[in-house]
C-alpha positions as CSV (number, residue, x, y, z in Angstrom):
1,X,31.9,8.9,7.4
2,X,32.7,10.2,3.8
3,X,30.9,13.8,2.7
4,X,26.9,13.5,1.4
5,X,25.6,15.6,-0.9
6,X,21.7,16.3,-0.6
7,X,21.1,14.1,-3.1
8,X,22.8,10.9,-1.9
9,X,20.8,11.6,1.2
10,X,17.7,11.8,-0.3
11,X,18.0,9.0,-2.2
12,X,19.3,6.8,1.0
13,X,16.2,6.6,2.6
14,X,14.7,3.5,2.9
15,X,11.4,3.8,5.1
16,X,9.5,6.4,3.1
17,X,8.8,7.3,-0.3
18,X,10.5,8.6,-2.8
19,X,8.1,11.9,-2.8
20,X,8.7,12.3,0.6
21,X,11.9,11.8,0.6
22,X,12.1,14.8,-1.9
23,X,10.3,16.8,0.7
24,X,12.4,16.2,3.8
25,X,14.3,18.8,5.3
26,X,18.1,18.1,4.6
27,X,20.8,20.5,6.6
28,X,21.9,23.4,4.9
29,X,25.4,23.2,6.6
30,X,26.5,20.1,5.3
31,X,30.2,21.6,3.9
32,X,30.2,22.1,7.4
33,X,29.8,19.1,8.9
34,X,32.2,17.5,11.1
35,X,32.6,14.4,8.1
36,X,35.5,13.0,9.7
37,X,33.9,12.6,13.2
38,X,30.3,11.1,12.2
39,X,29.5,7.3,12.4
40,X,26.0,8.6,11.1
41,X,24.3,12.0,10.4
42,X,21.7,12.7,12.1
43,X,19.5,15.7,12.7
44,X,15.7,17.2,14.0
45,X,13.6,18.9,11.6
46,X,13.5,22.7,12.1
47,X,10.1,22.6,10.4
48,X,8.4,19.9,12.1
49,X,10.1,18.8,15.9
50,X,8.5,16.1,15.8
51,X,10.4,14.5,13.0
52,X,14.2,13.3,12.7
53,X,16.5,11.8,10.1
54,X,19.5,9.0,10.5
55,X,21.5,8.5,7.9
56,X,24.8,5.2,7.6
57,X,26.9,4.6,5.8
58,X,26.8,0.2,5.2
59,X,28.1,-1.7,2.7
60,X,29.8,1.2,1.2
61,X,26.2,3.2,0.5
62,X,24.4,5.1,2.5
63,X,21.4,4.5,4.6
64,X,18.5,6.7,5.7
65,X,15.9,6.8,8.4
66,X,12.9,8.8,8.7
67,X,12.1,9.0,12.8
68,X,9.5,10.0,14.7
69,X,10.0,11.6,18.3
70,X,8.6,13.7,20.8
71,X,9.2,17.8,20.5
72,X,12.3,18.4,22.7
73,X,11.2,20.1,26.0
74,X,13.5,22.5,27.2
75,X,11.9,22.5,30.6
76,X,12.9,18.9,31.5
77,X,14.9,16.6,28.7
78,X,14.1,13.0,29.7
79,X,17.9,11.8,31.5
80,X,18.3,8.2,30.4
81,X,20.7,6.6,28.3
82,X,21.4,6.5,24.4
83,X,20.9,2.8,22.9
84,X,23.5,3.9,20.5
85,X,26.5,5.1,22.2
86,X,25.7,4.5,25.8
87,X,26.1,8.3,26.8
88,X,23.3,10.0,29.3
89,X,23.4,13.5,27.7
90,X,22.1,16.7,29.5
91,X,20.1,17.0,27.1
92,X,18.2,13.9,27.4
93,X,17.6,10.6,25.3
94,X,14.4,10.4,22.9
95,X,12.1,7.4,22.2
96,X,12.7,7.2,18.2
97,X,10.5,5.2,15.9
98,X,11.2,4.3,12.4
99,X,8.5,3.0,10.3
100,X,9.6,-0.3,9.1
101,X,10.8,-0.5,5.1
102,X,8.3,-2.0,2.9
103,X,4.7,-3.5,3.5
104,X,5.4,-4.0,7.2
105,X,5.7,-0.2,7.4
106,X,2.6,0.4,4.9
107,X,1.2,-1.7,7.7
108,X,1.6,0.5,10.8
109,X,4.6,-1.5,11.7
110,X,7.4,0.7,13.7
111,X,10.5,-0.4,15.3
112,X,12.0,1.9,18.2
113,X,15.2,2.9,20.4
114,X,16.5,5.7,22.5
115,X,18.8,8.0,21.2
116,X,20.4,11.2,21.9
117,X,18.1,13.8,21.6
118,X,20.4,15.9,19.5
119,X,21.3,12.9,17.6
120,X,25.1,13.7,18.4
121,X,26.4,10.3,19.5
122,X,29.8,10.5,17.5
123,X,30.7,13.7,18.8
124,X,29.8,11.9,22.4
125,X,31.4,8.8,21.8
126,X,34.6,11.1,20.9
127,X,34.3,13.7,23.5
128,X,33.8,16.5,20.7
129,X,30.9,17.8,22.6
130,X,30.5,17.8,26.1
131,X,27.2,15.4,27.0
132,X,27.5,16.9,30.9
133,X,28.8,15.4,34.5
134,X,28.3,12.0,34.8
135,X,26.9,11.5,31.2
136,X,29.1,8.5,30.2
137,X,30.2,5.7,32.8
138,X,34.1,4.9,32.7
139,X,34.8,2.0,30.5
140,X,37.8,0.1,29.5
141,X,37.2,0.1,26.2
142,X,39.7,1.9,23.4
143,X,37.9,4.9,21.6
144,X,38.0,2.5,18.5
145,X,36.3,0.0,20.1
146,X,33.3,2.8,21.8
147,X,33.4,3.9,17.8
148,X,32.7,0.6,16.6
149,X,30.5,-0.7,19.6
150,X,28.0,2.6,18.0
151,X,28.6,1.9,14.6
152,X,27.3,-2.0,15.4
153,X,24.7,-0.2,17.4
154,X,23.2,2.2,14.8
155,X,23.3,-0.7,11.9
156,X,21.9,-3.4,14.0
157,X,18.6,-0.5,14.3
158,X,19.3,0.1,10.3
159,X,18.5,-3.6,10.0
160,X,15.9,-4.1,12.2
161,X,13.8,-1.5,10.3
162,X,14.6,-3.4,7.3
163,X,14.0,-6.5,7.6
């Protein structure tokens, strides 16, 4: 994924207003971002748990997605397995739900999937960060092929909440 500045990421977001948009809470640490290992960016909301942010790159521009999701319990992270990238991280999988784009979201109308809690499924996919024993079933598949199995993944989600 190439580099996003705040306002490219702002301005990707396709399943909430533009004022809201302007009031999201975008990473400070984005020089610091692994760019080079990301399929997507993806991050909690310090300020409110409760909320997370997806953003793609498709079609050569980028993509956002405001999410809902449960507050992460530290007690007892929900095992199961990431839509996304297939990968049963310690720290658990959440529910996510996007409000649709457009009148269908203006209408209550939400579309949902499991993800990584820590939204981190390129750095699992890649074996940058350590998802715990057992997390990912052995598969024949080439790391380009687990990359672009995740990529399809996250975009085929991207377009469901769009359409």
């Amino acid at each position: 994924m190439k580099p996003l500045t705040e306002q490219e990421i702002r301005t990707a977001f396709v399943n909430c207003t533009k004022g809201e948009a302007r009031r999201l809470s975008v990473p400070r640490d984005l020089a610091d971002r692994p760019w080079d290992d990301l399929d997507y960016l993806g991050w909690r909301d310090p300020r409110s748990p409760g909320r997370a942010y997806l953003v793609i790159e498709l079609d050569d521009r980028p993509r956002g997605l405001v999410l809902r999701c449960p507050s992460p319990t530290p007690t007892q992270p929900r095992r199961g397995m990431c839509a996304m990238c297939l990968t049963s991280p310690t720290g658990g999988v959440s529910l996510m739900v996007a409000p649709k784009a457009g009148r269908a979201g203006q209408q209550g109308n939400t579309v949902g999937t499991y993800l990584c809690s820590d939204l981190a499924c390129s750095l699992y996919v890649r074996g940058k960060k350590d998802a715990g024993a057992g997390a990912r079933l052995p598969e024949s598949l080439t790391l380009e092929e687990k990359i672009q199995r995740t990529v399809a993944n996250v975009a085929a989600f991207v377009a469901n909440v769009t359409s």
